[in-house]
N, C-alpha and C positions, 0 to 999 in steps of 0.2 A: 711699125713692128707688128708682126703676126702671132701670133702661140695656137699650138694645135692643143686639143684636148680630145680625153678619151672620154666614155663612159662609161660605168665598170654595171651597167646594168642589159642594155642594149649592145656596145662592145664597136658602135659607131662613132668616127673621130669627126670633127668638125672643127673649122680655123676662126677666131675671131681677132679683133684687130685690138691690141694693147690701150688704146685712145679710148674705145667702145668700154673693157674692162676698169679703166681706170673713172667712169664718170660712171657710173652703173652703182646707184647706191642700194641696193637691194643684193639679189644672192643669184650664184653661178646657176645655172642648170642647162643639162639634155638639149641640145637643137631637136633632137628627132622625138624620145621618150618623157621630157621634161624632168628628169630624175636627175635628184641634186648631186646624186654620188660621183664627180668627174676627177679625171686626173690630167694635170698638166705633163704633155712628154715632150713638149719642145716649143722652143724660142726664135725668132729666125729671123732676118731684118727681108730678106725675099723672099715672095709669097713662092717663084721656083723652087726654089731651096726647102721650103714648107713643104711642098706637091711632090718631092724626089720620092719619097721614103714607100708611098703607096702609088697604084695604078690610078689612073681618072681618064673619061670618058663624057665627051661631050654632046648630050642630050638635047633637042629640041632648044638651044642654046645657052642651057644649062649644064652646072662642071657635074657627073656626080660622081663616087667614087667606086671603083669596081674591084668588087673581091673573087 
């Protein structure tokens, strides 16, 4: 299972995998800014399903997301 989050500081989403969240005994924060203030906007069992909602763009063979 996936969940995407926001950051209500930077305003960049990032997906991590529910498995990762659920053994993570310490605290959320920021892929990009490291700032704790995130919001969960969605749950998804396919990581497509995840990816529908914004544009992404395959770099140097990485996903990144394009606004």
């Amino acid at each position: 299972m996936y969940q995407v989050f926001i950051c209500n500081k930077c305003r960049k989403e990032f997906i991590a995998l529910t498995e990762c969240i659920n053994n993570n005994s310490g605290y959320m924060s920021c892929a990009y800014c490291g700032c704790r203030g995130i919001k969960r906007i969605g749950k998804f069992n396919d990581l497509n399903k995840c990816m529908e909602h914004s544009s992404y763009i395959r770099e140097n063979g990485a996903i990144k997301q394009k606004r």
